[in-house]
C-alpha positions as CSV (number, residue, x, y, z in Angstrom):
1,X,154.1,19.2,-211.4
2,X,154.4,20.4,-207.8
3,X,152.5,18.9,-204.9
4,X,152.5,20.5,-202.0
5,X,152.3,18.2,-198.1
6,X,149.1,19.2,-196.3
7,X,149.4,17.1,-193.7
8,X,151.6,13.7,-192.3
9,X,150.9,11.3,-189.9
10,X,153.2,9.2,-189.0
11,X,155.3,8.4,-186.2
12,X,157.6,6.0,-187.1
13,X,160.8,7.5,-188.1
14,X,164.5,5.5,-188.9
15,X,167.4,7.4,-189.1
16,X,165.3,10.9,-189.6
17,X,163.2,8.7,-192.8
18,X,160.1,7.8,-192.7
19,X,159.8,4.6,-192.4
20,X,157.1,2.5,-190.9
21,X,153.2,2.7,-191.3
22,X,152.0,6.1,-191.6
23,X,149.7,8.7,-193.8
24,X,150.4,11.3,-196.0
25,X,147.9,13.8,-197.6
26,X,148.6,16.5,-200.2
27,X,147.3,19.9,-200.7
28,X,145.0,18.3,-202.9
29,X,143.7,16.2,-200.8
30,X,144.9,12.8,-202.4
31,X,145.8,10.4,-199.4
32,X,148.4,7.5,-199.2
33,X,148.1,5.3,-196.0
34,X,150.6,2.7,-195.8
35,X,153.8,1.3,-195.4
36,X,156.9,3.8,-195.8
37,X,160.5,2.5,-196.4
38,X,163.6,5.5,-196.0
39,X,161.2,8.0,-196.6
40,X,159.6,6.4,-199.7
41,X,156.0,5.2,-200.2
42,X,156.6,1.2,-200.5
43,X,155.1,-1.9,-199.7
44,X,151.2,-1.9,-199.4
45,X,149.3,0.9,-199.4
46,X,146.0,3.0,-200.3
47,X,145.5,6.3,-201.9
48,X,142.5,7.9,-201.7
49,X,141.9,9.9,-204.9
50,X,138.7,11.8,-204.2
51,X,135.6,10.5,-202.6
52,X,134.9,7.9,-205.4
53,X,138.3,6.7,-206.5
54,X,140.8,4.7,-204.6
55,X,144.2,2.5,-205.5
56,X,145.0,-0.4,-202.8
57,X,147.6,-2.8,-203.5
58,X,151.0,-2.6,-203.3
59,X,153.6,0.3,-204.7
60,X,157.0,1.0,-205.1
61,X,158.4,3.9,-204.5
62,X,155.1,5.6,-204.8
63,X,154.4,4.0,-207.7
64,X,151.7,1.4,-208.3
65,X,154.1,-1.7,-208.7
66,X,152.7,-5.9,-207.6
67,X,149.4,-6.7,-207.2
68,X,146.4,-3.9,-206.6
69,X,142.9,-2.6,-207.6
70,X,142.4,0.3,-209.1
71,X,138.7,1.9,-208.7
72,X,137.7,5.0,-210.7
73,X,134.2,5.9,-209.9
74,X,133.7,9.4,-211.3
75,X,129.7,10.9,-211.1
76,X,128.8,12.7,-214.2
77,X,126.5,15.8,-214.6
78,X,123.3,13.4,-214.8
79,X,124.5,11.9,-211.3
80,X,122.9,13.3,-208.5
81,X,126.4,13.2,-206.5
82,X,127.6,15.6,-209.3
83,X,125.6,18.5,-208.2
84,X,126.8,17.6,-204.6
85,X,130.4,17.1,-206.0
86,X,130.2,20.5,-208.1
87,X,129.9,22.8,-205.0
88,X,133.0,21.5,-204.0
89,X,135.2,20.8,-207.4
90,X,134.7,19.4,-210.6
91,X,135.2,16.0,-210.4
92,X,138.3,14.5,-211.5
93,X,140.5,11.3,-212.9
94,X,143.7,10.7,-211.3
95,X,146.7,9.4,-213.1
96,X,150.3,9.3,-212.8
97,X,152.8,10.6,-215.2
98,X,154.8,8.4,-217.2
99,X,157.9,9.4,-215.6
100,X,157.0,10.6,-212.2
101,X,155.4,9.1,-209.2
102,X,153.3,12.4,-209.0
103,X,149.8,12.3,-209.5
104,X,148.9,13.9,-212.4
105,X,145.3,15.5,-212.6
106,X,142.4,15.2,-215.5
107,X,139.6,17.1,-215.7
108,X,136.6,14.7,-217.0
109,X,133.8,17.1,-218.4
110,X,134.2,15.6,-222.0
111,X,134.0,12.0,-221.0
112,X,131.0,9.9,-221.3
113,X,129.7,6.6,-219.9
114,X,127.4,3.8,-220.7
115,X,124.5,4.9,-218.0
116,X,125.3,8.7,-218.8
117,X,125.6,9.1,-214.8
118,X,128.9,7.9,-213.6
119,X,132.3,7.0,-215.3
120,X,133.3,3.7,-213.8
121,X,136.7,1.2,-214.2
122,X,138.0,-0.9,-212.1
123,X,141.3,-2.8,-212.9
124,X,142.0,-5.6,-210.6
125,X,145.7,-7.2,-211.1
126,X,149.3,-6.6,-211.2
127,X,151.6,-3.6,-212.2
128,X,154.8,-2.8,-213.2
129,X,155.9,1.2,-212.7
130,X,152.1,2.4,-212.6
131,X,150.9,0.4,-215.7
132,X,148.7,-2.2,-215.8
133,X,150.8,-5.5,-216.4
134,X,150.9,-9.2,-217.1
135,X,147.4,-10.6,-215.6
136,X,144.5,-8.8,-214.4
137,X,140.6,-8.2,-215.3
138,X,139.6,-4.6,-216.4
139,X,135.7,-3.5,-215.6
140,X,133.2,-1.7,-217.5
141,X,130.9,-1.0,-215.0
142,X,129.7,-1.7,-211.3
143,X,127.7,-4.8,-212.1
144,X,130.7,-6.4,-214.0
145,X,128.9,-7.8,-216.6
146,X,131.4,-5.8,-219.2
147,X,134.9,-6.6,-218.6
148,X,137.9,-7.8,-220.2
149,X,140.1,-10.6,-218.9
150,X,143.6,-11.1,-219.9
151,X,147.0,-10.3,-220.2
152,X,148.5,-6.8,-220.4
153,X,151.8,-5.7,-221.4
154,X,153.1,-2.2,-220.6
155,X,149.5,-0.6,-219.8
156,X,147.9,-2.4,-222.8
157,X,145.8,-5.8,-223.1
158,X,147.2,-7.9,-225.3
159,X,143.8,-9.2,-226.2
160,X,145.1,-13.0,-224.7
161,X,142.5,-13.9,-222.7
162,X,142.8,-16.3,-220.2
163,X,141.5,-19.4,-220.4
C-alpha cells in the first residue's frame, strides 16, 4: 500500500532527519503527533484515525510497540453521526499490516454492534510490533461493563485472567 504525505509539521531536524516532536498527516488524513527519532515515528505518540478513533501510547518505528490505548469508535448506519459521517466517507477501521508500519484500511458496512449504532473497542495495554501483547484490558463498549482482562500473546488473549 502507498501513502501519500499531505502535510508535515515539524521543525526539528538532525542531520537532515526528523527528529524531534513534530506532526505528520497523510493524504488520508490519518495524523501522527509525536516524538520522531532519524526520521522515524518513535517514542510516544498519537495518531488520529478519523474523527472517532485514536492510538496514544508509545511506538516504534511507527509501529504500536510499549504501553498505549487503542480507541475504535466507529458510528453505524443507525447512528445519527453516520449520516453526518456519510456525506464525507464511509466510515472506517484502521489497522496495520502484519508486516508494514502502513496503515491498512477496512471498510466496516458488514460489521455489527451490541446497540446497533456504533462499533466500539478500546484496548488499553502493552504491544509488541502492533499486536496486542502480554497485559492489558480489551472493551466491549463505552460503559465498560463488557470487557476482558488478561494476558495476550501475539495479538490474542490467552484467556489468563488476572487476578
Amino acid at each position: 500500500m502507498f501513502v501519500v504525505l499531505k502535510k508535515m509539521d515539524t521543525n526539528i531536524k538532525k542531520h537532515g532527519n526528523l527528529h524531534g516532536e513534530g506532526r505528520y498527516t497523510w493524504h488520508d488524513e490519518v495524523t501522527y503527533r509525536g516524538n520522531f527519532e532519524n526520521n522515524q515515528m518513535t517514542g510516544f505518540g498519537e495518531y488520529q484515525f478519523d474523527q472517532y478513533s485514536k492510538y496514544s501510547g508509545y511506538v516504534h518505528k511507527g509501529i504500536r510497540n510499549g504501553k498505549g490505548c487503542l480507541i475504535v469508535d466507529i458510528p453505524t448506519k443507525s447512528d445519527e453521526r453516520y449520516i453526518e459521517t456519510e456525506k464525507k466517507k464511509k466510515p472506517q477501521y484502521f489497522e496495520r499490516d502484519d508486516n508494514s508500519s502502513i496503515i491498512a484500511i477496512k471498510n466496516v458496512e458488514d460489521c455489527t454492534a451490541s446497540d446497533d449504532k456504533t462499533i466500539y473497542r478500546e484496548y488499553r495495554g502493552f504491544w509488541t510490533n502492533g499486536l496486542r501483547d502480554e497485559e492489558g484490558v480489551l472493551y466491549y463498549n463505552k460503559e465498560k461493563t463488557s470487557y476482558y482482562k488478561g494476558e495476550w500473546k501475539k495479538g490474542q488473549c490467552t484467556l489468563k485472567k488476572e487476578h
